[in-house]
Chimera marker file (.cmm) of the C-alpha trace (Angstrom):
<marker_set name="trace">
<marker id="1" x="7.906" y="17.690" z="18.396" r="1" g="1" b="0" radius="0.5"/>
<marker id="2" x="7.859" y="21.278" z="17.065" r="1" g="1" b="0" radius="0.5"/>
<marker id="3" x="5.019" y="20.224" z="14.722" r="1" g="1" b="0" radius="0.5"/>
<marker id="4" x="3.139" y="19.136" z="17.672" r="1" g="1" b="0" radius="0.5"/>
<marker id="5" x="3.815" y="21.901" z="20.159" r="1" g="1" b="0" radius="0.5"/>
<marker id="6" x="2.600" y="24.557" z="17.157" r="1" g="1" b="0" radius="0.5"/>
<marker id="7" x="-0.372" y="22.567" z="16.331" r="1" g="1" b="0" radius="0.5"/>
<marker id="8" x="0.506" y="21.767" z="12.638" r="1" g="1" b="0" radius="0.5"/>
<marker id="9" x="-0.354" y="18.798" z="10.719" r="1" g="1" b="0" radius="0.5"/>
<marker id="10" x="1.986" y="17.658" z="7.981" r="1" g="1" b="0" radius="0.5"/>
<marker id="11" x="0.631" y="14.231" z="7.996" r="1" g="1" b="0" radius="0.5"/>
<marker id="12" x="0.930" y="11.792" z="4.797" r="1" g="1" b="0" radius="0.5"/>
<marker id="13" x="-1.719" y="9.161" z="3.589" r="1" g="1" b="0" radius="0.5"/>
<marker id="14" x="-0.947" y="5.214" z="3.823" r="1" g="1" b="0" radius="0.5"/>
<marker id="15" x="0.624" y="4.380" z="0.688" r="1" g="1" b="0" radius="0.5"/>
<marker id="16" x="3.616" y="5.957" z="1.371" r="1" g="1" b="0" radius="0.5"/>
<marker id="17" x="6.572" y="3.198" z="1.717" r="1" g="1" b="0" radius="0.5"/>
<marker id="18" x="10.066" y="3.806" z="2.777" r="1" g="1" b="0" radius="0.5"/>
<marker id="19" x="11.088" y="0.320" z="0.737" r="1" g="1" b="0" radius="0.5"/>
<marker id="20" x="10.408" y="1.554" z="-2.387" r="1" g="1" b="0" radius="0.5"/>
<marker id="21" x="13.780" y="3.567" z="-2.163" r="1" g="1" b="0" radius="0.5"/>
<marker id="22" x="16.929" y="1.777" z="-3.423" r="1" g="1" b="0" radius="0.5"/>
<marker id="23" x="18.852" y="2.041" z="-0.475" r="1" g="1" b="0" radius="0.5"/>
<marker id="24" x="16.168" y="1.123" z="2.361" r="1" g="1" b="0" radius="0.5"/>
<marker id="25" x="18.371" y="-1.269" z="3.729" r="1" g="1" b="0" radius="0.5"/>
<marker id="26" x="20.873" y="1.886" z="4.664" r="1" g="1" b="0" radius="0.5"/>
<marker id="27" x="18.156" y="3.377" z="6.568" r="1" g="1" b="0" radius="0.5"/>
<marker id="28" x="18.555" y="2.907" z="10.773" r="1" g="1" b="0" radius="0.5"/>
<marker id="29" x="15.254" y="1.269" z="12.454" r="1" g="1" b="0" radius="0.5"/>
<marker id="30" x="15.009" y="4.630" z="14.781" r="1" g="1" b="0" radius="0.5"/>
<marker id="31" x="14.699" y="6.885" z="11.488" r="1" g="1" b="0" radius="0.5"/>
<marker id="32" x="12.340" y="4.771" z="9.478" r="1" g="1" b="0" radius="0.5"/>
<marker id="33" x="8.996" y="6.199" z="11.100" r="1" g="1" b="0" radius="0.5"/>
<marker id="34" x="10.618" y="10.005" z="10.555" r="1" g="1" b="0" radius="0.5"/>
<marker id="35" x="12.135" y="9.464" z="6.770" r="1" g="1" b="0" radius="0.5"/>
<marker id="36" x="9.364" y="8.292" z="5.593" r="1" g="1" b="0" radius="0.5"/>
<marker id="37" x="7.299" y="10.947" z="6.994" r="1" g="1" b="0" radius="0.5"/>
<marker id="38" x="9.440" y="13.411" z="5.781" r="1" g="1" b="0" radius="0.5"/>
<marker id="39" x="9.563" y="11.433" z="2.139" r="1" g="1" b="0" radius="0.5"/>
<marker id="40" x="5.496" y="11.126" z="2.281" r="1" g="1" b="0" radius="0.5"/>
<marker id="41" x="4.927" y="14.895" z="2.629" r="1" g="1" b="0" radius="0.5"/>
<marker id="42" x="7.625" y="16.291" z="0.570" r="1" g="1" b="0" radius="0.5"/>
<marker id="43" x="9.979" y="17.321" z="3.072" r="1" g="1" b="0" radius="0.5"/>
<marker id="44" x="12.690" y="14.643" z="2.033" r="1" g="1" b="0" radius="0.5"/>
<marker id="45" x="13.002" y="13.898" z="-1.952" r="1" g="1" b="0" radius="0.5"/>
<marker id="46" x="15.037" y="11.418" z="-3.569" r="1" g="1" b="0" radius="0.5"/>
<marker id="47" x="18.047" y="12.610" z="-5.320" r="1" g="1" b="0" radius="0.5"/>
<marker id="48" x="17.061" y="11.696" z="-8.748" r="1" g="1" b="0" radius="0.5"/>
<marker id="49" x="15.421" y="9.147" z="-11.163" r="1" g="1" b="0" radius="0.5"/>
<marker id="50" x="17.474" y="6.616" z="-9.251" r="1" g="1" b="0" radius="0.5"/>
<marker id="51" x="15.177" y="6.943" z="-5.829" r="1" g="1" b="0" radius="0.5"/>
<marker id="52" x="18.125" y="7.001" z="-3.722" r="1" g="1" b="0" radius="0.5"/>
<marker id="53" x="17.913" y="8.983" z="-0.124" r="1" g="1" b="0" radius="0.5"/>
<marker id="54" x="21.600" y="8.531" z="0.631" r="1" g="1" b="0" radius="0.5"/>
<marker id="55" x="20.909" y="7.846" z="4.315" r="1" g="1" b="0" radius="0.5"/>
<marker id="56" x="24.554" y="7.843" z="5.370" r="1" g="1" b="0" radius="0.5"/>
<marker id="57" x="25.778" y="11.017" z="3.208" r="1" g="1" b="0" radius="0.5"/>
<marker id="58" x="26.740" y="13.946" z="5.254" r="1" g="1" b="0" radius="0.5"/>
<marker id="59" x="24.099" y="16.847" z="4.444" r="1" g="1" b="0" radius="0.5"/>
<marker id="60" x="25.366" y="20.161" z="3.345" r="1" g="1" b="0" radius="0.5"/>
<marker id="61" x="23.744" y="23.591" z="4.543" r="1" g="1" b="0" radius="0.5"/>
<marker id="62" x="21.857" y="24.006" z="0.898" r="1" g="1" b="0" radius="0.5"/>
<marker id="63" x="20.171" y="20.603" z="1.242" r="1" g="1" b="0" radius="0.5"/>
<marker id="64" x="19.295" y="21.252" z="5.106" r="1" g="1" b="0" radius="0.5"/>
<marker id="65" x="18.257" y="24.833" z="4.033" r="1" g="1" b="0" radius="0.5"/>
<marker id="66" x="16.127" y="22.825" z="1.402" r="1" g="1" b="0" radius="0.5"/>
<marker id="67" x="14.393" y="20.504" z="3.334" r="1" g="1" b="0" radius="0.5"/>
<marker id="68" x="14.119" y="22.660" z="6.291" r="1" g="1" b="0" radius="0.5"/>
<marker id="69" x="12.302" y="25.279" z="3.846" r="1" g="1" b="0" radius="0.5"/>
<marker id="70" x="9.837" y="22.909" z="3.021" r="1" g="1" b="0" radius="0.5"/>
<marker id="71" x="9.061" y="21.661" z="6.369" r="1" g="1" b="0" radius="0.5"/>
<marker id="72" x="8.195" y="25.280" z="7.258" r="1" g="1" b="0" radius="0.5"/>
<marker id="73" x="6.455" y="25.813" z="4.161" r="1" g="1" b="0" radius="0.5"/>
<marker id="74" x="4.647" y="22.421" z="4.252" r="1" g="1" b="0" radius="0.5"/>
<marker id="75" x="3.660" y="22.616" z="8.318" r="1" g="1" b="0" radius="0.5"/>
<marker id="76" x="2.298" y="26.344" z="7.345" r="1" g="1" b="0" radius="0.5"/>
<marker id="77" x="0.346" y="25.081" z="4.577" r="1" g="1" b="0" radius="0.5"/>
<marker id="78" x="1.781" y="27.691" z="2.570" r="1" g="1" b="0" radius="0.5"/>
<marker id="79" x="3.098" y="25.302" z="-0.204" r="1" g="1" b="0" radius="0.5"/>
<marker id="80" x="6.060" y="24.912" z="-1.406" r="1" g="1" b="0" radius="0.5"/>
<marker id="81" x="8.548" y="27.008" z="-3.731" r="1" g="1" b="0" radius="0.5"/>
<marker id="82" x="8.410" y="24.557" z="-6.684" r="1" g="1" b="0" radius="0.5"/>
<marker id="83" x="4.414" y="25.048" z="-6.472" r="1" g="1" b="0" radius="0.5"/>
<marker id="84" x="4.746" y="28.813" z="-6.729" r="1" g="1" b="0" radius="0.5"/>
<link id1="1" id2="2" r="1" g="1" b="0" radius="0.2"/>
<link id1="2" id2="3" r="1" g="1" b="0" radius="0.2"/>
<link id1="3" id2="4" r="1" g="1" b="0" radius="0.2"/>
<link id1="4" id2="5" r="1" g="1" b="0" radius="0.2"/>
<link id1="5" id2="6" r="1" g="1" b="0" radius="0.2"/>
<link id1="6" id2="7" r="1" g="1" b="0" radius="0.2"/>
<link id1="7" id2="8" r="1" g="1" b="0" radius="0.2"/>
<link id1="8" id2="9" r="1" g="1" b="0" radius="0.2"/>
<link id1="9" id2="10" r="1" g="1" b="0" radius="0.2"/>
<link id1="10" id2="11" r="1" g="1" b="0" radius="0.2"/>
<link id1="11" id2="12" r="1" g="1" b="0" radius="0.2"/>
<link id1="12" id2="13" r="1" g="1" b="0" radius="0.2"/>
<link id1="13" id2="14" r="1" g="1" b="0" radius="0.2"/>
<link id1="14" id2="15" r="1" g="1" b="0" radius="0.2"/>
<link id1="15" id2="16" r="1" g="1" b="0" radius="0.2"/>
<link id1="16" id2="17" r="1" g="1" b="0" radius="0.2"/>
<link id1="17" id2="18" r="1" g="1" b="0" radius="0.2"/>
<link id1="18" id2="19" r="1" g="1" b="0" radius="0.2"/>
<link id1="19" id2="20" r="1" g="1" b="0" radius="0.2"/>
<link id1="20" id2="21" r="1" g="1" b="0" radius="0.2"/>
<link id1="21" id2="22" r="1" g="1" b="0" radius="0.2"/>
<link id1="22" id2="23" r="1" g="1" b="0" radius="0.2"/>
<link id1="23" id2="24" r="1" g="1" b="0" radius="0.2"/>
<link id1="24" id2="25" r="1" g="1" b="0" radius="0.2"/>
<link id1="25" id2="26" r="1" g="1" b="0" radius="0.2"/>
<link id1="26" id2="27" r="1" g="1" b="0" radius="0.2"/>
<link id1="27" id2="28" r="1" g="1" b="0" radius="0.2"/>
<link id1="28" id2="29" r="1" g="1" b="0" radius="0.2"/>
<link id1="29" id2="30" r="1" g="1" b="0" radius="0.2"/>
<link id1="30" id2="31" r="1" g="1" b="0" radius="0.2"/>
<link id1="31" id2="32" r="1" g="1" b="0" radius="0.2"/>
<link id1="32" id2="33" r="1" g="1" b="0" radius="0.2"/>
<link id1="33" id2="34" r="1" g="1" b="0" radius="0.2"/>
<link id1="34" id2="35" r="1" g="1" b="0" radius="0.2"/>
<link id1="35" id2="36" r="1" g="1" b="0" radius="0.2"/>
<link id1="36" id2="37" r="1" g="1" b="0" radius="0.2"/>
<link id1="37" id2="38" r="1" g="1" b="0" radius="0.2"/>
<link id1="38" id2="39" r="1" g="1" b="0" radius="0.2"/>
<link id1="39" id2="40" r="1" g="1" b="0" radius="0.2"/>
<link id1="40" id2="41" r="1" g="1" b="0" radius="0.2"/>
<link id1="41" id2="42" r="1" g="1" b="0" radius="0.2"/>
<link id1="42" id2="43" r="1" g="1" b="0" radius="0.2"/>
<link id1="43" id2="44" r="1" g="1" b="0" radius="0.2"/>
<link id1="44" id2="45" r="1" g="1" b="0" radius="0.2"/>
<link id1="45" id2="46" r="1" g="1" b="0" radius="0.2"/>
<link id1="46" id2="47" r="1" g="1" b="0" radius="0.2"/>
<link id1="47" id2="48" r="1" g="1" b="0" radius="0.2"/>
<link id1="48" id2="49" r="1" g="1" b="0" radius="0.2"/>
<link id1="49" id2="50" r="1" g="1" b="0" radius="0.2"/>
<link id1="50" id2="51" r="1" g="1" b="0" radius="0.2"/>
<link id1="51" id2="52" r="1" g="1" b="0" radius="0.2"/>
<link id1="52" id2="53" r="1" g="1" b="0" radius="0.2"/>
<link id1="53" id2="54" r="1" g="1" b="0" radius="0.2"/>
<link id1="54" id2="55" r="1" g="1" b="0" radius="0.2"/>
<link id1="55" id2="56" r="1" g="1" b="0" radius="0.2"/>
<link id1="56" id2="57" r="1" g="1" b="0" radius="0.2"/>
<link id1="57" id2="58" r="1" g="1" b="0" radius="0.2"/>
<link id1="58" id2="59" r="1" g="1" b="0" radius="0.2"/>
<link id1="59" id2="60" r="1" g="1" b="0" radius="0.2"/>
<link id1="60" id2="61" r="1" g="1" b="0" radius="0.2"/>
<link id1="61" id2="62" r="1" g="1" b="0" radius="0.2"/>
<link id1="62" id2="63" r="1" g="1" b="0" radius="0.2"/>
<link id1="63" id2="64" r="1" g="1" b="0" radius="0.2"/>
<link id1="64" id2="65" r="1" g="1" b="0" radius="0.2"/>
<link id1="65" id2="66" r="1" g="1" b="0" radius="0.2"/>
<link id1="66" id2="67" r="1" g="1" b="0" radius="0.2"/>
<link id1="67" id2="68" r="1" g="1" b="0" radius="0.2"/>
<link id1="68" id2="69" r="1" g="1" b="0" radius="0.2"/>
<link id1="69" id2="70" r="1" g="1" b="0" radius="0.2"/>
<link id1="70" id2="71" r="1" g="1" b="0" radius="0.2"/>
<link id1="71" id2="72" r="1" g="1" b="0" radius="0.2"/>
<link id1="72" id2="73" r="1" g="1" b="0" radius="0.2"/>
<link id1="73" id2="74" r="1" g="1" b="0" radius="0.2"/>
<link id1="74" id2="75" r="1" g="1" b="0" radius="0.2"/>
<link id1="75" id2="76" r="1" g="1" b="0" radius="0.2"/>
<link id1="76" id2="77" r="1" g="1" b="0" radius="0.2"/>
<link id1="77" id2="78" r="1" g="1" b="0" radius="0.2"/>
<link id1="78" id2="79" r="1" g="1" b="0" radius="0.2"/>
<link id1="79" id2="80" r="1" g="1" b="0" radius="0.2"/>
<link id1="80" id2="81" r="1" g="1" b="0" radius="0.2"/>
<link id1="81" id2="82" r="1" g="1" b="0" radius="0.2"/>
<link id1="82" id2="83" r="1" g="1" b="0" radius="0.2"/>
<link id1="83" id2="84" r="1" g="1" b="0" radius="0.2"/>
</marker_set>
């Protein structure tokens, strides 16, 4: 909504697929469309070699501070911090 109201784009191409993360099958049918946007663009990594998103995990403030960094950083199209 914010992304929409401020004009950004953060779009992904097609070939981004929410199944190809281990636990998929965690994942709600309301949050599919908005995980895997946030996992096409960057927003939302895995947690490791294992490609595991941990759906149900409670978040802590460093991994919201994280992700919400790179939304801002991604919807500015000012990069992100690992690119700097």
């Amino acid at each position: 909504m914010v992304t929409a109201a401020q004009g950004w784009d953060i779009s992904v191409g097609e070939n981004i697929n929410i199944l190809s993360y281990q636990d998929f099958d965690q994942i709600g049918d309301w949050a599919t469309p908005g995980l895997q946007l946030a996992a096409g663009s960057g927003v939302l990594r895995d947690t490791g070699s294992d490609a595991t998103l941990f759906p149900k995990a409670a978040t802590i403030r460093a991994e919201l501070a994280t992700v919400l960094m790179r939304y801002c950083e991604s919807a500015t199209g000012e990069g992100t911090s690992e690119e700097k």
